[in-house]
C-alpha positions as CSV (number, residue, x, y, z in Angstrom):
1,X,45.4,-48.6,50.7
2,X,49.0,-49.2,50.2
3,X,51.4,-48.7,53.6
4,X,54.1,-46.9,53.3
5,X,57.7,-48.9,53.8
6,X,59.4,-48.3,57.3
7,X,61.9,-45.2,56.7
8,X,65.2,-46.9,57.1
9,X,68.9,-45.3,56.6
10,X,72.2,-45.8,57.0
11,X,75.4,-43.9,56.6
12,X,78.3,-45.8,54.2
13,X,81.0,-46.1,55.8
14,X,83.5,-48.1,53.7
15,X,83.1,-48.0,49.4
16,X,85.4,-50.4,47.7
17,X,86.5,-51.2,44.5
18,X,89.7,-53.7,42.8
19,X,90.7,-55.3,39.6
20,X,90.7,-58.8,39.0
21,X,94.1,-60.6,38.7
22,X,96.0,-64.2,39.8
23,X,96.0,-64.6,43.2
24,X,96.3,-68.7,43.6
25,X,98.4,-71.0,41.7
26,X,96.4,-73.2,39.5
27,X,92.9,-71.0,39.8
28,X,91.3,-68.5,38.1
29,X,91.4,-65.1,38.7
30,X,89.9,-62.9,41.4
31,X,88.7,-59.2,41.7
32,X,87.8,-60.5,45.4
33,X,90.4,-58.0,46.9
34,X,88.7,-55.0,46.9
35,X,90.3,-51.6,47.9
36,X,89.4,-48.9,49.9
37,X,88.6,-45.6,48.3
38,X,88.0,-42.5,49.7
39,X,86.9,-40.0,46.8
40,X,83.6,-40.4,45.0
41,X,82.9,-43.0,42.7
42,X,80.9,-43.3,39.5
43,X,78.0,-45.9,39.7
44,X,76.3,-46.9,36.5
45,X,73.8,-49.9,35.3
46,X,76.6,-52.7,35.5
47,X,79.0,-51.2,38.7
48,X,81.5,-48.8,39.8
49,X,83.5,-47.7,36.7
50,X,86.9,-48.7,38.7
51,X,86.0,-52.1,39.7
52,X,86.0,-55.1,37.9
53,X,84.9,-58.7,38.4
54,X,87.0,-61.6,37.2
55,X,84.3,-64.1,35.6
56,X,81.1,-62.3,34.3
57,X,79.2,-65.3,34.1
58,X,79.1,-65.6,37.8
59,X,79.6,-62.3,39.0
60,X,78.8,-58.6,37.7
61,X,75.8,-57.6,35.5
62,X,73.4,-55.7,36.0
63,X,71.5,-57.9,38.3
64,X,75.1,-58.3,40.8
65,X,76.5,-54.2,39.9
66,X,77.0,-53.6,43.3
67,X,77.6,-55.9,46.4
68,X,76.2,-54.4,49.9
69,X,77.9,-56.1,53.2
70,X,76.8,-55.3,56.8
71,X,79.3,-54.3,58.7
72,X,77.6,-55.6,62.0
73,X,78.6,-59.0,61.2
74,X,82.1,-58.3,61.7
75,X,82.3,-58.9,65.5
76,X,80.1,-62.0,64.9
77,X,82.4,-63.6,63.0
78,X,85.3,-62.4,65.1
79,X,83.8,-64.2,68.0
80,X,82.8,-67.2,66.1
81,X,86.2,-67.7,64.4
82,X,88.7,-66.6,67.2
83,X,92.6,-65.6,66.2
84,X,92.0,-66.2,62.6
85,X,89.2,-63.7,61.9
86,X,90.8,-60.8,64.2
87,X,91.5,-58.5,61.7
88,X,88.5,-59.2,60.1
89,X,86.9,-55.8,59.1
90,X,84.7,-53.6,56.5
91,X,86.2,-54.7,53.2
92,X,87.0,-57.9,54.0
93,X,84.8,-60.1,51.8
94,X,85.1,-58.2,48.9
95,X,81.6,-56.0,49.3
96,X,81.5,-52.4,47.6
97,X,79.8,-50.7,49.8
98,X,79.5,-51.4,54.2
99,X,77.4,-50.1,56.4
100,X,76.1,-50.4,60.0
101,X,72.7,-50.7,61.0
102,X,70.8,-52.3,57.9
103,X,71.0,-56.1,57.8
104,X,69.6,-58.8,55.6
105,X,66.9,-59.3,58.0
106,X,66.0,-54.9,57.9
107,X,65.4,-55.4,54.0
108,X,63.7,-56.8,51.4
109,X,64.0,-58.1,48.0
110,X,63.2,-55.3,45.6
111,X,63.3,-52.9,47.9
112,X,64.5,-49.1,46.0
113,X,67.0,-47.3,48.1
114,X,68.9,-44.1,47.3
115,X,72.5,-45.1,47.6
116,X,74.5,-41.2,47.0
117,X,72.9,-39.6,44.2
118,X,72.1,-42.9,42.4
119,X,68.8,-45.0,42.9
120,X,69.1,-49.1,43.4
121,X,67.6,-51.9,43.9
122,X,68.0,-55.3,46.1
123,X,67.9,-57.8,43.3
124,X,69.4,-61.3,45.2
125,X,71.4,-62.2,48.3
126,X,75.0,-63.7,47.7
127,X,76.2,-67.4,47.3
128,X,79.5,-67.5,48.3
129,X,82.1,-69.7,46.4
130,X,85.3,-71.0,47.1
131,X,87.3,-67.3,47.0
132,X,86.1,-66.6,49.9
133,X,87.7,-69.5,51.2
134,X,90.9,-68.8,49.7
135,X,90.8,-65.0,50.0
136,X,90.1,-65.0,53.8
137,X,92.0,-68.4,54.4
138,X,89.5,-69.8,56.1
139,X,89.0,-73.2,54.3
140,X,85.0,-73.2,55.8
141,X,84.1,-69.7,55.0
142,X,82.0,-70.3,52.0
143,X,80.0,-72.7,54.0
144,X,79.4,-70.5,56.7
145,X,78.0,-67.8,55.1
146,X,75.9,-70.4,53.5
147,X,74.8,-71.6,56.8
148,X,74.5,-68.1,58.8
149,X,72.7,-66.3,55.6
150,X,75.1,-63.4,56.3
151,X,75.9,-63.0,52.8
152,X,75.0,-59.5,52.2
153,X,73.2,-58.5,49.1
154,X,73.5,-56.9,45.3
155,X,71.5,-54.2,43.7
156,X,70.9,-53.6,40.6
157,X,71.0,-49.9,39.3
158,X,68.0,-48.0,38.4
159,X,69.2,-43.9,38.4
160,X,73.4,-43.9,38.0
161,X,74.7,-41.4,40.0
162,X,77.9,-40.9,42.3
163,X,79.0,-42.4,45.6
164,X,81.2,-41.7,48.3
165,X,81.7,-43.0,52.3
166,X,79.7,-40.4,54.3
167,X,76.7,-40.8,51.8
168,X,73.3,-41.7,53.4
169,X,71.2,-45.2,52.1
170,X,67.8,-44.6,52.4
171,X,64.7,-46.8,51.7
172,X,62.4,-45.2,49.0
173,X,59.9,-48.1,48.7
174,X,59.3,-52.1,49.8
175,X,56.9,-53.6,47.3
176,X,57.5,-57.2,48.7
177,X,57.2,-56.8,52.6
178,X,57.7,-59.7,54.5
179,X,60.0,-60.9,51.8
180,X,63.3,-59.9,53.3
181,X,66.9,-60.5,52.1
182,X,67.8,-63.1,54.8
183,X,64.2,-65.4,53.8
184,X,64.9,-65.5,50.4
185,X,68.8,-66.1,50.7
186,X,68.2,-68.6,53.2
187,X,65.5,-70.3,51.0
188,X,68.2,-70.5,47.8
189,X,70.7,-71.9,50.0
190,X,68.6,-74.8,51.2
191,X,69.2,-77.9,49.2
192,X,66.2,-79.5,50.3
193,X,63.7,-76.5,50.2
194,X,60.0,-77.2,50.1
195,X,58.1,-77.4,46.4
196,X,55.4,-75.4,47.1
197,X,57.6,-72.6,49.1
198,X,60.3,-72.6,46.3
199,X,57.1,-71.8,43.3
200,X,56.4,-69.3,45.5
201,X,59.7,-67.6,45.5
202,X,60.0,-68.1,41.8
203,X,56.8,-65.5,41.3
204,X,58.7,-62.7,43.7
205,X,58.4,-59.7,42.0
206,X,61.9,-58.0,41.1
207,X,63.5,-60.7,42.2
208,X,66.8,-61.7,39.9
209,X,66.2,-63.8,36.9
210,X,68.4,-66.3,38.1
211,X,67.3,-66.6,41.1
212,X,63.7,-67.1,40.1
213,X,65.0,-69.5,37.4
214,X,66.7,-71.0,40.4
215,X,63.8,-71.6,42.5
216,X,62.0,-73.0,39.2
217,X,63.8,-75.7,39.4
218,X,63.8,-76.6,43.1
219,X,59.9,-76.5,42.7
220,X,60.3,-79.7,40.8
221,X,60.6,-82.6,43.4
222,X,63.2,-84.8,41.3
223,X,65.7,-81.6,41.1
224,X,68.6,-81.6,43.1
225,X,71.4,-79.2,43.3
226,X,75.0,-80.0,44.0
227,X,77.1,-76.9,45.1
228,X,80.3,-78.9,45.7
229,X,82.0,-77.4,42.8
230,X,81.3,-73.6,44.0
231,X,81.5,-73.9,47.7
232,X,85.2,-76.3,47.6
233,X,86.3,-75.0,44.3
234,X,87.2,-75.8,40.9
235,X,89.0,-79.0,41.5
236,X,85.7,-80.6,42.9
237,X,84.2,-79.6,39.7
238,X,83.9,-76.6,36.8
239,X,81.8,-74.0,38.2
């Protein structure tokens, strides 16, 4: 007999959206800067219809329409990073949509939430690149969201509907318990992941394509991954 999921919900209380443009001399573009908005946005199968991403082949899609940040990391990383992160806030790392009270740890892959009248679904975590470095000007940041798993997560969209900050996020369904965001981000951010657990990972049910390609290939013993070129930034390397 199948259990039903934990109810869990939470309240949005930031939605952001921006357009990509030049923000750094000599590198690409950026939609990274995100905005606050305060009326209700449209939500369909590839994002909000006022936001934008700069380089489709690494951001956007279906699989990465909307990016989900917890709030509750905020203070962590104020305390962690001292003067430089004090104004650190909702927003800040170019989410869509914050929150307080669900984490990485609270939910799991392929988990089906209603977020405002639309209906999504966790598809991946976030690997952070080099704009976060440049965008929060902390030349480490990338790595450290690497290292903490705090990297929020992206749903894909299964209903379009509207959203707006007062909206409630509620789980509908967990068909992979025990499989929660922060496991499987932290396994894809290990370079040296086990075989056996990264074949296992590569079967998760609704888990991204690219992720479970991803894992594919760190099931083979002689693959390894260098990352130098999306965590430093284009002059290590094309990304």
């Amino acid at each position: 007999m199948m259990q039903k999921p934990v109810e869990l919900s939470a309240t949005i209380i930031g939605l952001y959206v921006g357009c990509s443009r030049l923000r750094w001399p000599g590198k690409p573009a950026s939609a990274i800067g995100k905005q606050l908005i305060k009326t209700a946005q449209h939500l369909d199968l590839t994002g909000f219809a006022n936001d934008e991403q700069a380089d489709l082949s690494v951001h956007g899609g279906a699989e990465k329409a909307v990016h989900h940040y917890a709030a509750d990391h905020y203070p962590e990383w104020r305390a962690a990073l001292g003067a430089v992160a004090q104004d650190f806030g909702p927003g800040r790392f170019g989410e869509n949509i914050a929150t307080l009270g669900l984490t990485e740890a609270d939910l799991c892959i392929g988990d089906v939430l209603t977020l405002g009248s639309a209906i999504v679904e966790i598809s991946q975590g976030r690997q952070p690149c080099w704009k976060l470095n440049a965008h929060t000007g902390v030349a480490t940041m990338a790595k450290l969201f690497q290292e903490t798993a705090r990297t929020g997560w992206y749903y894909r969209v299964l209903e379009p509907g509207f959203v707006c900050i007062g909206d409630e996020i509620k789980r509908l369904d967990c068909p992979n318990p025990g499989w929660s965001v922060e496991r499987v981000t932290r396994a894809r951010l290990t370079p040296g992941l086990a075989p056996v657990v990264a074949a296992a990972m590569a079967e998760l049910p609704r888990l991204a394509p690219g992720w479970a390609d991803a894992f594919r290939r760190k099931a083979e013993r002689e693959y390894s991954e260098d990352v130098t070129a999306r965590l430093d930034g284009p002059e290590s390397g094309a990304i």
